[in-house]
C-alpha positions as CSV (number, residue, x, y, z in Angstrom):
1,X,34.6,-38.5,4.4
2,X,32.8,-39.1,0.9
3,X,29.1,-37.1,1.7
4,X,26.2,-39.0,0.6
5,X,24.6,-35.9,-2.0
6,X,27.4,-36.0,-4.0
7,X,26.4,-38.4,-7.3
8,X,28.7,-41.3,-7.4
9,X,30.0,-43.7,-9.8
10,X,32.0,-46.7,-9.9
11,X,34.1,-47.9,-13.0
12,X,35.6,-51.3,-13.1
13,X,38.1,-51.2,-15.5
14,X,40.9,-54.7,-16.4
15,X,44.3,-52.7,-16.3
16,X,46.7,-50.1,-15.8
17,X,46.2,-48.5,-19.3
18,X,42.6,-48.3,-18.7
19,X,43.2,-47.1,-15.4
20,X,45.3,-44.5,-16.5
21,X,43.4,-43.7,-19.8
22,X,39.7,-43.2,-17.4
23,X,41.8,-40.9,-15.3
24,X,41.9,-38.3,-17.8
25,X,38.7,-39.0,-19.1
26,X,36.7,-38.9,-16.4
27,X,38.5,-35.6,-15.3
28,X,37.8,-33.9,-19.2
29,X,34.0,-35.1,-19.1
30,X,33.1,-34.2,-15.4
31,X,35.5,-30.8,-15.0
32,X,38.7,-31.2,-13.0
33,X,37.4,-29.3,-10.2
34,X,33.8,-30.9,-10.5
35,X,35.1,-34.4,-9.3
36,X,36.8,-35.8,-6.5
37,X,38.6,-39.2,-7.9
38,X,39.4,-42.1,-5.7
39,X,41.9,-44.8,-8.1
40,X,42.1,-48.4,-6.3
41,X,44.2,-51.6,-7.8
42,X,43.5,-55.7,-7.0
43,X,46.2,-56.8,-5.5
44,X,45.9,-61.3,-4.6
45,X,42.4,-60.6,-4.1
46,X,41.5,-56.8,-2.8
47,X,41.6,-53.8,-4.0
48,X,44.0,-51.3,-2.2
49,X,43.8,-47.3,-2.8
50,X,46.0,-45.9,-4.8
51,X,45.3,-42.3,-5.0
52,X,42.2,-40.5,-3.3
53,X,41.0,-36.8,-4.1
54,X,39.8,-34.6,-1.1
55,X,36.0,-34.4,-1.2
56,X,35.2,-31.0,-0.9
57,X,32.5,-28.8,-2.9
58,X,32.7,-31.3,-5.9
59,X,29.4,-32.5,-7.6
60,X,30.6,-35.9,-7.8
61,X,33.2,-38.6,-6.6
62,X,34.2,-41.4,-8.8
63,X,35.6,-45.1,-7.8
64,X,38.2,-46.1,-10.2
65,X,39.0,-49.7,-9.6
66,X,42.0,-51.3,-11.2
67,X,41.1,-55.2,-11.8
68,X,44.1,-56.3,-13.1
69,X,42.9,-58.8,-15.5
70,X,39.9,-59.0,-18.1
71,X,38.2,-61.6,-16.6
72,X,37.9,-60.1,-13.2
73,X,36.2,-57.0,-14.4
74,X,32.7,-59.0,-14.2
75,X,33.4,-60.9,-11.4
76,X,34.4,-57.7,-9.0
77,X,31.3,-55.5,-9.7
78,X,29.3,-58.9,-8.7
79,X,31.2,-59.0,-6.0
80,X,31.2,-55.5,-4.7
81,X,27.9,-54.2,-6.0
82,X,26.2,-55.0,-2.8
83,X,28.7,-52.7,-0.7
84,X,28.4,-49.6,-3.7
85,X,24.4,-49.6,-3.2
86,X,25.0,-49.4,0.8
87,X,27.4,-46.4,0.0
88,X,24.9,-44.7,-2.3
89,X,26.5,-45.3,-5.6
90,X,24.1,-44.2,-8.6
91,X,26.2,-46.1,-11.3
92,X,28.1,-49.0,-12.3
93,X,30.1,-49.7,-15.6
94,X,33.1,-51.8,-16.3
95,X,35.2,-51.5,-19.2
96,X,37.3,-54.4,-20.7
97,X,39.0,-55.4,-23.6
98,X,37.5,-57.6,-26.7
99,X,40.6,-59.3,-26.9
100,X,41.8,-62.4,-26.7
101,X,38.3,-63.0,-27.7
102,X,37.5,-62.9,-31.2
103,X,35.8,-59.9,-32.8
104,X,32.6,-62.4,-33.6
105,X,32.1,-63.1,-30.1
106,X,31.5,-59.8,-29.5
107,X,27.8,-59.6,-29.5
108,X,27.3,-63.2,-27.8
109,X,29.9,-61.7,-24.8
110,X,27.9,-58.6,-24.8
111,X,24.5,-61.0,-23.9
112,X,26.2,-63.5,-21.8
113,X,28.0,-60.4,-19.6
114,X,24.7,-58.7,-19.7
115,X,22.9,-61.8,-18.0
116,X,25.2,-61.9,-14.9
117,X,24.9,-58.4,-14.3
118,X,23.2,-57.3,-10.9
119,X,19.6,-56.3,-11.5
120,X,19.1,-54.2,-8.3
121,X,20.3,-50.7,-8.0
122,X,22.7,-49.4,-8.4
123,X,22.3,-49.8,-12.5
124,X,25.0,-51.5,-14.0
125,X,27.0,-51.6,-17.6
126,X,29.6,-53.2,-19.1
127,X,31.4,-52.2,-22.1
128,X,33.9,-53.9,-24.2
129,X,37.1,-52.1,-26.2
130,X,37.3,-53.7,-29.7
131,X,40.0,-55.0,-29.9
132,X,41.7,-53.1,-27.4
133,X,41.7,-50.0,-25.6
134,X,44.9,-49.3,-27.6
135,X,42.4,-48.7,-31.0
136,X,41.0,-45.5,-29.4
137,X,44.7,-44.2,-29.5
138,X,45.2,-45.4,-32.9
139,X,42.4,-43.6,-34.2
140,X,43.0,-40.1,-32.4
141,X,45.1,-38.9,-35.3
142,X,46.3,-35.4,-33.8
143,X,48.4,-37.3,-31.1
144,X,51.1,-38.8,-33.1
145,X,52.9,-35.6,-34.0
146,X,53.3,-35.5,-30.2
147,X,55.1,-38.9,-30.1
148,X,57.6,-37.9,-32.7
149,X,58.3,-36.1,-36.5
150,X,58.8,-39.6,-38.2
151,X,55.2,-40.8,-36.8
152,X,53.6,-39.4,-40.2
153,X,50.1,-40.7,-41.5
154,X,52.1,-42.1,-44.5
155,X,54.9,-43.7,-42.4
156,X,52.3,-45.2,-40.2
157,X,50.7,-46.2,-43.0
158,X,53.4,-48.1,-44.5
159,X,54.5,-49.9,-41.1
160,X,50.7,-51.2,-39.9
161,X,49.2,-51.4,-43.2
162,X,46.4,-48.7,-41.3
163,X,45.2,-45.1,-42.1
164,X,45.2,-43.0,-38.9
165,X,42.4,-41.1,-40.4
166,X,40.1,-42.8,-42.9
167,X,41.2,-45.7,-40.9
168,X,39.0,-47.8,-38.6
169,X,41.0,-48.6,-35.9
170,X,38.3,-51.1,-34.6
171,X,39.5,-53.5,-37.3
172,X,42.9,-54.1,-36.5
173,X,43.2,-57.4,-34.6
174,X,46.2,-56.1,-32.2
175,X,45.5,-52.3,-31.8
176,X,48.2,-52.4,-29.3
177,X,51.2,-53.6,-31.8
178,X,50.4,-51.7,-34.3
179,X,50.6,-48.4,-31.5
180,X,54.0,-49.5,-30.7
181,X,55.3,-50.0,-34.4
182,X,53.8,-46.6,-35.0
183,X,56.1,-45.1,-32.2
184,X,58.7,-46.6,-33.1
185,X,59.4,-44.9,-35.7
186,X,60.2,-41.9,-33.7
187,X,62.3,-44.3,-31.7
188,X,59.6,-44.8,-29.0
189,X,57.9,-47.4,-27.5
190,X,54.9,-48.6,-26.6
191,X,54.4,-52.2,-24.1
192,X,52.1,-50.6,-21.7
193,X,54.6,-50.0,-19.4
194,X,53.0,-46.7,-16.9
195,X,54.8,-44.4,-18.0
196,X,54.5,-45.0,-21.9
197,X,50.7,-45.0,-21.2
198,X,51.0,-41.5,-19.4
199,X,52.7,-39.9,-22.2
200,X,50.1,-41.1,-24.9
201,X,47.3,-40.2,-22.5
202,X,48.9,-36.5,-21.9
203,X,49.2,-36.5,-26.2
204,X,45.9,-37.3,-26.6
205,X,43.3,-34.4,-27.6
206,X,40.7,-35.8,-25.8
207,X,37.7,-33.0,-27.2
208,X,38.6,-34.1,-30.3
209,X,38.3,-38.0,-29.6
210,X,35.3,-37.7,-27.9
211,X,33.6,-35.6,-29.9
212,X,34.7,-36.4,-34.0
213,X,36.7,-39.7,-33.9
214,X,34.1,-41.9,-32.0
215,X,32.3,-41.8,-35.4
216,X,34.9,-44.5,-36.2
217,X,35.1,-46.3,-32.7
218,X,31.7,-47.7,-31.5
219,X,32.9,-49.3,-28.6
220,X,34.5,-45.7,-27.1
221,X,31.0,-44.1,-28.4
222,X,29.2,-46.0,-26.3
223,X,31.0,-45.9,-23.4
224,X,31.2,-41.5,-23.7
225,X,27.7,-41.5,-24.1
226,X,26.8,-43.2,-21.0
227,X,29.7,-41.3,-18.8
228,X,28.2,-38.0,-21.0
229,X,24.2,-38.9,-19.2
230,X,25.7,-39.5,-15.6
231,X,27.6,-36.4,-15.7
232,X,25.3,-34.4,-17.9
């Protein structure tokens, strides 16, 4: 039974990579042993748990919901928010990718999104990955190594025409193919299959993301500073 003191938060988020990606991150940011973790999944319609933490002492409990699909990110917290204020939920934020909208549209999705958010409590945000979630891996440099010897800065250079660390992986229209030709160089993949997303979320140095390369990644800025004030 989830007790009513603990501070709760629900994040909406369009996929499995997200899913898995938020997993880790909301672990690092909150302390393992500080949050209990329930991870749910759309499935023709509703959500079904995948995973739940036991609540015990923990200072908070977090709702990770599994969409599916971009465009039901918005359309879920409308749908649920009602049901998270009757179970004392103190925030809401949903997380989906830019693309296949273009980078331009960003700002008039960012209003339009904002406008059909619930207004009651609980508070609600919703953040968008430029392009992809996939650019937040790109720009954590210290991961490759992990992947494989041959993924090099100058190799990935000369595959994706992008520097992993003057780079900004924000501008790359397909953050997600130019991840896989990176990887491939070691002779790895990467099509967002679960388990290739596992190993580049157990590569990544999350401290170091968080705290030195969201100077290049607005989008994942923005999104650590709001998960850094619910948890601070």
């Amino acid at each position: 039974m989830i007790e009513r003191e603990l501070k709760k938060l629900a994040l909406f988020v369009e996929g499995q990579a997200e899913r898995i990606f938020f997993g880790r991150l909301l672990r690092e940011i909150a302390g393992r042993q500080n949050i209990a973790l329930q991870t749910q999944q759309q499935f023709r319609g509703r959500f079904e748990t995948l995973e739940s933490d036991i609540v015990g002492d923990q200072s908070y409990f977090a709702l990770l919901a599994d969409c599916s699909a971009d465009s039901r990110v918005l359309s879920a917290i409308i749908e649920r928010h009602k049901s998270l204020e009757q179970s004392g939920y103190d925030l809401v934020v949903g997380v989906r990718d830019l693309y296949p909208q273009r980078r331009e549209d960003l700002n008039e999705l960012v209003a339009e999104t904002g406008r059909c958010l619930p207004v009651e409590v609980p508070p609600c945000k919703l953040f968008f990955a430029v392009m992809e979630l996939e650019a937040w891996f790109m720009q954590e440099d210290r991961h490759f190594p992990h992947i494989g010897a041959a993924c090099t800065r100058e190799n990935i250079l000369k595959v994706t025409g992008f520097d992993i660390v003057d780079g900004f992986a924000e501008d790359l229209p397909r953050p997600s193919t130019s991840l896989n030709l990176s990887y491939r160089l070691s002779g790895a993949e990467y099509k967002k299959k679960a388990w290739q997303v596992q190993t580049t979320v157990d590569a990544l140095d999350i401290e170091y993301l968080c705290l030195d390369r969201v100077e290049r990644l607005d989008s994942l800025r923005l999104v650590v500073e709001e998960l850094n004030d619910f948890f601070s």
